[in-house]
Gaussian input, Z-matrix of N, CA and C with variables (Angstrom, degrees):
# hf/3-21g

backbone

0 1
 N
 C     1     B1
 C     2     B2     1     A1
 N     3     B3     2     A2     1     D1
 C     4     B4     3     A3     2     D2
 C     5     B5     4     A4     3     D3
 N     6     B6     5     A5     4     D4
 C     7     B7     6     A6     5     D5
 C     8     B8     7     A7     6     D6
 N     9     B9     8     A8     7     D7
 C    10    B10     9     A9     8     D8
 C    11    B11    10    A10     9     D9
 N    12    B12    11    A11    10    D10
 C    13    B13    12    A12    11    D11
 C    14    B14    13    A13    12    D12
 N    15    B15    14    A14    13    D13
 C    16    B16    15    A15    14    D14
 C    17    B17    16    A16    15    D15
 N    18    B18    17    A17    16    D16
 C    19    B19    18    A18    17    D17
 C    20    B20    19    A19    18    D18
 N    21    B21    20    A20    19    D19
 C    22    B22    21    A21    20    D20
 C    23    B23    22    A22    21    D21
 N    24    B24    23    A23    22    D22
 C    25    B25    24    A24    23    D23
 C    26    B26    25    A25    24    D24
 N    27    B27    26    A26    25    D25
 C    28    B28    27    A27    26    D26
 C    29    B29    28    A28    27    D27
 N    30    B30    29    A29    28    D28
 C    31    B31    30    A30    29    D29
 C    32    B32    31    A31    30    D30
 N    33    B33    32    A32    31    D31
 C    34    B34    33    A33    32    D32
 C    35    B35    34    A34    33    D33
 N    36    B36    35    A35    34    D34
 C    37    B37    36    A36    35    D35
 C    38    B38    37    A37    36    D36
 N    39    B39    38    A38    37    D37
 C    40    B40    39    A39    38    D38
 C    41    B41    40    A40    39    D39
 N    42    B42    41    A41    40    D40
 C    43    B43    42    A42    41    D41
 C    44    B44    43    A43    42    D42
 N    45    B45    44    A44    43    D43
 C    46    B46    45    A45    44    D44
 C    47    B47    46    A46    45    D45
 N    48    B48    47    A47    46    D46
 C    49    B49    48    A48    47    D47
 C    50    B50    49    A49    48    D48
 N    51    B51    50    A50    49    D49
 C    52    B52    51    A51    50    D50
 C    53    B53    52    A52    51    D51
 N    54    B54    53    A53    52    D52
 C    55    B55    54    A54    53    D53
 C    56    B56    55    A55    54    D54
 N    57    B57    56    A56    55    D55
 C    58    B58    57    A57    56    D56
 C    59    B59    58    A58    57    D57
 N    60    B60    59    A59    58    D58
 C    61    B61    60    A60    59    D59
 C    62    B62    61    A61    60    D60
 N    63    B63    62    A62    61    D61
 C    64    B64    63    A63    62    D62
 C    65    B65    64    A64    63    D63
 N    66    B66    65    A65    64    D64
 C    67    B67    66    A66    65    D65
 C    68    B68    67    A67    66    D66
 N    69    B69    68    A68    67    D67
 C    70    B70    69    A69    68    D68
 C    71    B71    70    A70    69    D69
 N    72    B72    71    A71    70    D70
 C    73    B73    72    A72    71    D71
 C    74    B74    73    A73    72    D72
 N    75    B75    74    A74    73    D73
 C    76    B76    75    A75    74    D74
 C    77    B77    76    A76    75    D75
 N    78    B78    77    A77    76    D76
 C    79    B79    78    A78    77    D77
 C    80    B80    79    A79    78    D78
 N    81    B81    80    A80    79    D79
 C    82    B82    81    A81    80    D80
 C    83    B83    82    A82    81    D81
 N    84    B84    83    A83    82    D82
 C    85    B85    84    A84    83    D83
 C    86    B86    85    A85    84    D84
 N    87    B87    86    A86    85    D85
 C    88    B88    87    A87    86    D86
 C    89    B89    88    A88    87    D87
 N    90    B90    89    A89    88    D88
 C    91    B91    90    A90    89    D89
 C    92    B92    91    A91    90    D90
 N    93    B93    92    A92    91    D91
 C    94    B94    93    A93    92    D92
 C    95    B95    94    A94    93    D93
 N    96    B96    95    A95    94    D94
 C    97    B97    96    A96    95    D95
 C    98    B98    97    A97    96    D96
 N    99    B99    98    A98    97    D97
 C   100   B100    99    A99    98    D98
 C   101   B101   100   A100    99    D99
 N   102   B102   101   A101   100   D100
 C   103   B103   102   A102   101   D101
 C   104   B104   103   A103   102   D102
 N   105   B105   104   A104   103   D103
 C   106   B106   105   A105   104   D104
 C   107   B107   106   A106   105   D105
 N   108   B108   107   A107   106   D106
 C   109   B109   108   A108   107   D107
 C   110   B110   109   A109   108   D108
 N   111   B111   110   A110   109   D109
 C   112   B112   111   A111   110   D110
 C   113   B113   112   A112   111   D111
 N   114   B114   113   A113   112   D112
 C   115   B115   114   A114   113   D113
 C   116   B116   115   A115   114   D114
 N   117   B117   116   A116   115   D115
 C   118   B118   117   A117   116   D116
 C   119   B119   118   A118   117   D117
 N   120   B120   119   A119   118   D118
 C   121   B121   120   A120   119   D119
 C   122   B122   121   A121   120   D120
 N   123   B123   122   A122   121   D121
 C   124   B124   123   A123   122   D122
 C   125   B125   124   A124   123   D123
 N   126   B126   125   A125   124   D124
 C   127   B127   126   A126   125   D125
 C   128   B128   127   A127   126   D126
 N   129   B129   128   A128   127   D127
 C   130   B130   129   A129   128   D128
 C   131   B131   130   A130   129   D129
 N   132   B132   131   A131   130   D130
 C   133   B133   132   A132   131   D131
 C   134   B134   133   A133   132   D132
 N   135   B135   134   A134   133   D133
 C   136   B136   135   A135   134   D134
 C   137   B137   136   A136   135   D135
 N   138   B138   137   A137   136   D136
 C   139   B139   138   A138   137   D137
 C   140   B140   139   A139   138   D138
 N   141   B141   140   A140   139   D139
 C   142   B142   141   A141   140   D140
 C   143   B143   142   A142   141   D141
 N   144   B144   143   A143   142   D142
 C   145   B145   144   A144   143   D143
 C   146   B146   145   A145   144   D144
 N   147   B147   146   A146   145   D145
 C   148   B148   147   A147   146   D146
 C   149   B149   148   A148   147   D147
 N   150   B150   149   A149   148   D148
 C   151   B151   150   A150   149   D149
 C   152   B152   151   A151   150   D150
 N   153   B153   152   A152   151   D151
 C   154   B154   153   A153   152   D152
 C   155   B155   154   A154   153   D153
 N   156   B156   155   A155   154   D154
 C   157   B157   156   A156   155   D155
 C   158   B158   157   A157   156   D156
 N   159   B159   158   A158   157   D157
 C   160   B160   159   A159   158   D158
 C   161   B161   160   A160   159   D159
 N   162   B162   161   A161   160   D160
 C   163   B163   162   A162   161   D161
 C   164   B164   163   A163   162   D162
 N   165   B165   164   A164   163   D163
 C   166   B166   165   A165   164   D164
 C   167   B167   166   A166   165   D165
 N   168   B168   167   A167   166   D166
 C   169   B169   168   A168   167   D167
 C   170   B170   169   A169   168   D168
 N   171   B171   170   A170   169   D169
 C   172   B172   171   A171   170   D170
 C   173   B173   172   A172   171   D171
 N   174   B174   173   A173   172   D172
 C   175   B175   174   A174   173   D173
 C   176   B176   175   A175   174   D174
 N   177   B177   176   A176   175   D175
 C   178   B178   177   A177   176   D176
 C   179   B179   178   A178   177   D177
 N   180   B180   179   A179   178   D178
 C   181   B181   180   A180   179   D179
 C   182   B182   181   A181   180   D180
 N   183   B183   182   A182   181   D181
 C   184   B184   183   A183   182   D182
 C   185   B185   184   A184   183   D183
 N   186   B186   185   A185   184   D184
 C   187   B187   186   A186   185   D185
 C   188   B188   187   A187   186   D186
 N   189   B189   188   A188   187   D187
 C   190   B190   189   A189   188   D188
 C   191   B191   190   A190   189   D189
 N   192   B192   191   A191   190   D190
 C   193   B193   192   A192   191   D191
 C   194   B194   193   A193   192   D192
 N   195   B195   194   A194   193   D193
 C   196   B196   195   A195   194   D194
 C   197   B197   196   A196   195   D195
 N   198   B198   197   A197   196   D196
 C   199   B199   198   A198   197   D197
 C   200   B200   199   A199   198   D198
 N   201   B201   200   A200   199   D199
 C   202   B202   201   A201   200   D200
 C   203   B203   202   A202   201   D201
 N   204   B204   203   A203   202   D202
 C   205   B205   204   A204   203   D203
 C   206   B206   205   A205   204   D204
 N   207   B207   206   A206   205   D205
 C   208   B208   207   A207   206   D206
 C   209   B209   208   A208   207   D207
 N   210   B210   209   A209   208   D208
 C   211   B211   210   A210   209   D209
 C   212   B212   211   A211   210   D210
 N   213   B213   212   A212   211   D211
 C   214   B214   213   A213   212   D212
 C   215   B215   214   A214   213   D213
 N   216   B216   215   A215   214   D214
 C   217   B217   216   A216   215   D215
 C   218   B218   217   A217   216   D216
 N   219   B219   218   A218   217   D217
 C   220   B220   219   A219   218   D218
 C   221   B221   220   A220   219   D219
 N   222   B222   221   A221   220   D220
 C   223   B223   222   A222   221   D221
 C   224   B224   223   A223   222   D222
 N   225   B225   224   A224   223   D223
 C   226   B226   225   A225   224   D224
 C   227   B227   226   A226   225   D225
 N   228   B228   227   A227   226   D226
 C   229   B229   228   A228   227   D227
 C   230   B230   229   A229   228   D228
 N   231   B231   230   A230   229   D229
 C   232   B232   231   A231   230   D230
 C   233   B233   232   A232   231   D231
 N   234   B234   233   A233   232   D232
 C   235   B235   234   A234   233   D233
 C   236   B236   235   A235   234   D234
 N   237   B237   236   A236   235   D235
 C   238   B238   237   A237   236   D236
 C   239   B239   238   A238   237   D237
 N   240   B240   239   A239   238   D238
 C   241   B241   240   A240   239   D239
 C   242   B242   241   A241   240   D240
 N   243   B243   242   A242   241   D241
 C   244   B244   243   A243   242   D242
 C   245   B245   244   A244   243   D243

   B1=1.4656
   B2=1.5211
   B3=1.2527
   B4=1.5648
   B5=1.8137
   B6=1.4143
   B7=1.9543
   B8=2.0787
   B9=1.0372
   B10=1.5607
   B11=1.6071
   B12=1.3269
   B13=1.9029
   B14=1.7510
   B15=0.9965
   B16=1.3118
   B17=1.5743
   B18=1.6847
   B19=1.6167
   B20=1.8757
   B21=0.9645
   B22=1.6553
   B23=1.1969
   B24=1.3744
   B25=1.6528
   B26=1.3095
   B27=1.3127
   B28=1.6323
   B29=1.6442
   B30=1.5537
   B31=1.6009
   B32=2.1231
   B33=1.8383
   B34=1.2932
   B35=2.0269
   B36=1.4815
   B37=1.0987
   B38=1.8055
   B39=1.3438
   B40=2.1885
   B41=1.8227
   B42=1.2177
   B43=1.4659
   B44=1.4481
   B45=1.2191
   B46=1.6249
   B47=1.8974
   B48=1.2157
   B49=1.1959
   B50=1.5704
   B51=1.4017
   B52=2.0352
   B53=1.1752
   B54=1.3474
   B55=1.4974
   B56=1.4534
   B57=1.4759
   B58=1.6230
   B59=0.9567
   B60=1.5880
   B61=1.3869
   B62=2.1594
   B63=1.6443
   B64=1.6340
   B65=1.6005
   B66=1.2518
   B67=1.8414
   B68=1.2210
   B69=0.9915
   B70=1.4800
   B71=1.9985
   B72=1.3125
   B73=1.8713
   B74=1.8416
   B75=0.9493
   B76=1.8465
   B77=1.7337
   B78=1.2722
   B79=1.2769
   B80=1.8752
   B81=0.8005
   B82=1.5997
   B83=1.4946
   B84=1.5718
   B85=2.0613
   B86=1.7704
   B87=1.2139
   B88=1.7980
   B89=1.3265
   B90=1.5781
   B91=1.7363
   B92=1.2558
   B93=1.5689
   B94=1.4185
   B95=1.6470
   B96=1.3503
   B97=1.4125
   B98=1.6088
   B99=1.5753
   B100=1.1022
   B101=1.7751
   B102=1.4277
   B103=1.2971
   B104=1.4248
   B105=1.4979
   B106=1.7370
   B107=1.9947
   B108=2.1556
   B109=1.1649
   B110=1.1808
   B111=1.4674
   B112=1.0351
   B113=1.8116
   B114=0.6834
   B115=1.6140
   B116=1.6627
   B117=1.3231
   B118=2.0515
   B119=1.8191
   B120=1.1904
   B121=1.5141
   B122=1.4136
   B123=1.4537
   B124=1.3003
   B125=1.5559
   B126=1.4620
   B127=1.2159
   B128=1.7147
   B129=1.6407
   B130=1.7081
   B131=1.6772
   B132=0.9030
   B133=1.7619
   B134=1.4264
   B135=0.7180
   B136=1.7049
   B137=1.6660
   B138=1.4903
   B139=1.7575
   B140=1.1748
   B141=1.3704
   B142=1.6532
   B143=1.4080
   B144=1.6975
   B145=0.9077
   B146=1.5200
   B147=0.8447
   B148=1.4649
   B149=1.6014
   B150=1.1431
   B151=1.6342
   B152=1.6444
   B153=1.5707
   B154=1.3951
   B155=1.7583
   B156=0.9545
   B157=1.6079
   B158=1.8306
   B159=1.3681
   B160=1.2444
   B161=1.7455
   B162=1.5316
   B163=1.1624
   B164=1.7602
   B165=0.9982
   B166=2.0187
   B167=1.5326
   B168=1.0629
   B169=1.8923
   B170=1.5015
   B171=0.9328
   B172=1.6893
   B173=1.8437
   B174=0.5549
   B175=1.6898
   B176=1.8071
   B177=1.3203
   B178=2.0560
   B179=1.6527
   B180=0.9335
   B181=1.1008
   B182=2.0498
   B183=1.4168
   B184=2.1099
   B185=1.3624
   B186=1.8497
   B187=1.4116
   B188=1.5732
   B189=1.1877
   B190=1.7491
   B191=1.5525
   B192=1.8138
   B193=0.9746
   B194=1.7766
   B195=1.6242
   B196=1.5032
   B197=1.3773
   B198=1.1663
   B199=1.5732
   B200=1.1329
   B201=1.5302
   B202=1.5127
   B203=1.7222
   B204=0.6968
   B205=1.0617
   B206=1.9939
   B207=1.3291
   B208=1.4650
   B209=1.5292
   B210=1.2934
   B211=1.9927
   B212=1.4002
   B213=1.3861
   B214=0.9308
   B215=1.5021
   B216=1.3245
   B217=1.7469
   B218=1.6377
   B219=0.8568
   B220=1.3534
   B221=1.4820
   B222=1.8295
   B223=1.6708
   B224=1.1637
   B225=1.2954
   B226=0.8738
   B227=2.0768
   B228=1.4402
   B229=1.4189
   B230=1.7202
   B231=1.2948
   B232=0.8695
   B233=1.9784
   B234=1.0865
   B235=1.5584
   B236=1.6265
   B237=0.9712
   B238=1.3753
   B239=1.2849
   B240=1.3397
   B241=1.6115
   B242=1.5397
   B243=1.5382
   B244=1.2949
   B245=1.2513
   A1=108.98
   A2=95.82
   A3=92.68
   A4=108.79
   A5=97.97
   A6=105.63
   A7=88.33
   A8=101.05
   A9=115.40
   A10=107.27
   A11=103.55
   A12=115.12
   A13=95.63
   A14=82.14
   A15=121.93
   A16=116.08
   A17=102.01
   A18=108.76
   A19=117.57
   A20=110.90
   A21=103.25
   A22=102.09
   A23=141.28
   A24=150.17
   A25=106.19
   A26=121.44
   A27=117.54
   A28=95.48
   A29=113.84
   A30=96.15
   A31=84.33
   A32=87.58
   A33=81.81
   A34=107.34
   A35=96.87
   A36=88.44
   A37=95.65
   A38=90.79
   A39=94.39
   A40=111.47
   A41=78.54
   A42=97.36
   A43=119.39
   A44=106.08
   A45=105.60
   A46=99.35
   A47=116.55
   A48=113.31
   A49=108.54
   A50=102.31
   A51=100.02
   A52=105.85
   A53=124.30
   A54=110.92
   A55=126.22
   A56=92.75
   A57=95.54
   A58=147.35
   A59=116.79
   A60=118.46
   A61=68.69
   A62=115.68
   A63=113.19
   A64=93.38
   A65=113.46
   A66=124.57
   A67=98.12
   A68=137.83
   A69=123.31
   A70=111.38
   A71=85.37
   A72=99.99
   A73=86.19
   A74=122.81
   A75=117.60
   A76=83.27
   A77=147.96
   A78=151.31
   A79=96.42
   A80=152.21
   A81=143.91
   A82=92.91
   A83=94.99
   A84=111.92
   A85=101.10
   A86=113.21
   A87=94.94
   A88=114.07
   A89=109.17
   A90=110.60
   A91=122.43
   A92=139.24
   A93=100.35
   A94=80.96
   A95=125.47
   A96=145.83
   A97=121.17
   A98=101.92
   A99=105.88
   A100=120.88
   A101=129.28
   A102=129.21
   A103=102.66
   A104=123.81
   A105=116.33
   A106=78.11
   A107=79.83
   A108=116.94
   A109=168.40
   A110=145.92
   A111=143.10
   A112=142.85
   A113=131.72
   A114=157.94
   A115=95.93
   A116=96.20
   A117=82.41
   A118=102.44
   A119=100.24
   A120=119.01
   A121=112.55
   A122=127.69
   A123=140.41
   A124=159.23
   A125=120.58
   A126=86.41
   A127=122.99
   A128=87.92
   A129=108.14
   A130=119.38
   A131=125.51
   A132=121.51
   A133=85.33
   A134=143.55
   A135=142.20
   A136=105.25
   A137=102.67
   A138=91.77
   A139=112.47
   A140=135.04
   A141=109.83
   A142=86.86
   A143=157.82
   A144=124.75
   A145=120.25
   A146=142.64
   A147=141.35
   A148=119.56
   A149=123.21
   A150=125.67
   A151=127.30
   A152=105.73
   A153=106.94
   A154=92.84
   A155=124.35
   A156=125.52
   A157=104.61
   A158=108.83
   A159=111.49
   A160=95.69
   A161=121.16
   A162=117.89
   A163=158.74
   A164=83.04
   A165=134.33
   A166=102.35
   A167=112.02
   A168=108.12
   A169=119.58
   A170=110.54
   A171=119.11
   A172=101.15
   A173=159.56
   A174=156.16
   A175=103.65
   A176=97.11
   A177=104.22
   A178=109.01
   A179=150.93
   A180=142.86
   A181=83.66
   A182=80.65
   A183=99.78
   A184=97.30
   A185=96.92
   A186=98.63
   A187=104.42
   A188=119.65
   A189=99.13
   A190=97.94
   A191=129.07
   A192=123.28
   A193=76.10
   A194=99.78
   A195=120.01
   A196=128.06
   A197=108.42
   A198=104.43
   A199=112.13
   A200=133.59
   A201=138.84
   A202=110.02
   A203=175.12
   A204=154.64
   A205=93.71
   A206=111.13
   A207=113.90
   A208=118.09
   A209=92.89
   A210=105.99
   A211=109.44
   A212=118.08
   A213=118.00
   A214=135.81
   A215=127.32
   A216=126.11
   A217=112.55
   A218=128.79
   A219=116.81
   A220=119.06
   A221=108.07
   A222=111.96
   A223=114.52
   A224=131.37
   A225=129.80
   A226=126.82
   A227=116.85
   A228=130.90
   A229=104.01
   A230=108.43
   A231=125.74
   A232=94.32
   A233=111.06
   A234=94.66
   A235=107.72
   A236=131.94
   A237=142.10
   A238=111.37
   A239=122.38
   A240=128.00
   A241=116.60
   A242=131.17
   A243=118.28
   A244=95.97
   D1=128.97
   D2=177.43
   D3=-67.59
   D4=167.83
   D5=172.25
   D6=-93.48
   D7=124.54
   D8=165.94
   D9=-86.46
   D10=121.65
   D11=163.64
   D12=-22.23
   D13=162.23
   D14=171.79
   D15=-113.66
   D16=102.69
   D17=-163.22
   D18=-84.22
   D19=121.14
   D20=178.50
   D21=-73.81
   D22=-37.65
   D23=-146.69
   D24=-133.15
   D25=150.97
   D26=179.17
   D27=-137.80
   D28=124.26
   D29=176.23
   D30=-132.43
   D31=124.89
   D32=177.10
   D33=-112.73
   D34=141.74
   D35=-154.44
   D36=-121.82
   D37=23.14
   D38=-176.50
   D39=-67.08
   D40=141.60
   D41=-168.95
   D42=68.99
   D43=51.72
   D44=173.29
   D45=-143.09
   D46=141.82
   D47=-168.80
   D48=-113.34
   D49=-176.28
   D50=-173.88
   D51=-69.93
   D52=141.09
   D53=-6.86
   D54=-126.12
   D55=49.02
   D56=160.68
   D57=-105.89
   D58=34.66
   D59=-157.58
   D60=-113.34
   D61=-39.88
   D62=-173.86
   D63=-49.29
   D64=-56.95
   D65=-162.25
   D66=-61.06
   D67=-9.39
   D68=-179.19
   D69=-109.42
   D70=-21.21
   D71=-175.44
   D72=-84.95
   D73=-46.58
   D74=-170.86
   D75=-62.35
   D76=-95.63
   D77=-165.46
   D78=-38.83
   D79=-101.34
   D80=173.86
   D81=12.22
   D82=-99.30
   D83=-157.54
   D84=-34.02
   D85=-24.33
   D86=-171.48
   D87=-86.16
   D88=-39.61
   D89=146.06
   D90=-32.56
   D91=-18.34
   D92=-161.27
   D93=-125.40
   D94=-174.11
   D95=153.00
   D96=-58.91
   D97=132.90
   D98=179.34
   D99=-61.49
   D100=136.35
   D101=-167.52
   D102=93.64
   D103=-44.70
   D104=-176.22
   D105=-44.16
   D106=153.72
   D107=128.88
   D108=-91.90
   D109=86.61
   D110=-158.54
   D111=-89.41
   D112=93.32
   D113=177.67
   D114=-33.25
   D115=118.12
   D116=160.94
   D117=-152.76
   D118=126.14
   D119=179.15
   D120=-100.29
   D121=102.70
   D122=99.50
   D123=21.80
   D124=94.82
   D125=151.90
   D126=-145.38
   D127=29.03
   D128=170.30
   D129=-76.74
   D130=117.03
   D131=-174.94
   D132=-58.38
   D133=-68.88
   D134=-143.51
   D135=-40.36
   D136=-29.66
   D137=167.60
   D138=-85.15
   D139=17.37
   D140=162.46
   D141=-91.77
   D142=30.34
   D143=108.25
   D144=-111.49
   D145=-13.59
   D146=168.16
   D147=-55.86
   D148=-32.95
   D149=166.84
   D150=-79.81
   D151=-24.99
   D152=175.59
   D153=-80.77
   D154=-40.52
   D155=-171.40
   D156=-60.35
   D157=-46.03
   D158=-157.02
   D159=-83.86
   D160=-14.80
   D161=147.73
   D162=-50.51
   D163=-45.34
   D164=169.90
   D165=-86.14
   D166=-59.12
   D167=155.69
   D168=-33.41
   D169=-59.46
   D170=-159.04
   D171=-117.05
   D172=-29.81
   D173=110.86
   D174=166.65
   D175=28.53
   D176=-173.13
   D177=-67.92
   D178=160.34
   D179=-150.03
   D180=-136.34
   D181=133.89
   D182=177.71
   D183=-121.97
   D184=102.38
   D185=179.28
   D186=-86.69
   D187=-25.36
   D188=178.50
   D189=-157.76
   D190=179.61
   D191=-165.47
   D192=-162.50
   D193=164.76
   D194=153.91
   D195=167.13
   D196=163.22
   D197=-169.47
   D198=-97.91
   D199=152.47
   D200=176.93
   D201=-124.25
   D202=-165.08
   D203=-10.83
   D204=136.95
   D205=32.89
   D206=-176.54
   D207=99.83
   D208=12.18
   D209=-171.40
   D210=-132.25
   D211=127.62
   D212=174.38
   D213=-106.44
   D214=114.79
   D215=-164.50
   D216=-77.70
   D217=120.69
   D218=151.21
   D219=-130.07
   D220=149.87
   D221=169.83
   D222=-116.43
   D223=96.82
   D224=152.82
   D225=-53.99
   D226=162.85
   D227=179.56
   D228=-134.66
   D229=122.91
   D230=-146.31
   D231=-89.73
   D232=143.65
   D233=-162.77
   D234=-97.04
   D235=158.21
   D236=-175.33
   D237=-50.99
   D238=138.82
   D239=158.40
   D240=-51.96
   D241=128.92
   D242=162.89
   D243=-107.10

């Protein structure tokens, strides 16, 4: 078993489909501090590609991802202020 981050923020976004589970993760990450971690639960497939993109988009760091039982976890790291 992996050790899972340690989440500062929890944005749960189950049962919401594209693309508002992204519209709601872009409004989250600016709320919190740069370096926090943030937790976001799932249960649209479209973010196993819409969150690594919207990551790599904006330079946030996706320390891990996985599926449960039709749910999907991800933590994002919120990337530094320049």
């Amino acid at each position: 078993m992996t050790d899972l981050p340690k989440a500062d923020h929890l944005l749960d976004v189950k049962g919401l489909f594209c693309p508002e589970p992204v519209m709601m993760l872009h409004n989250k990450i600016r709320d919190i501090d740069s370096g926090q971690v943030l937790e976001v639960l799932a249960t649209d497939p479209a973010t196993l590609r819409d969150i690594p993109k919207f990551c790599t988009f904006l330079g946030h760091e996706l320390l891990h991802h996985c599926e449960e039982d039709g749910s999907y976890r991800y933590w994002l790291r919120k990337q530094a202020a320049e």
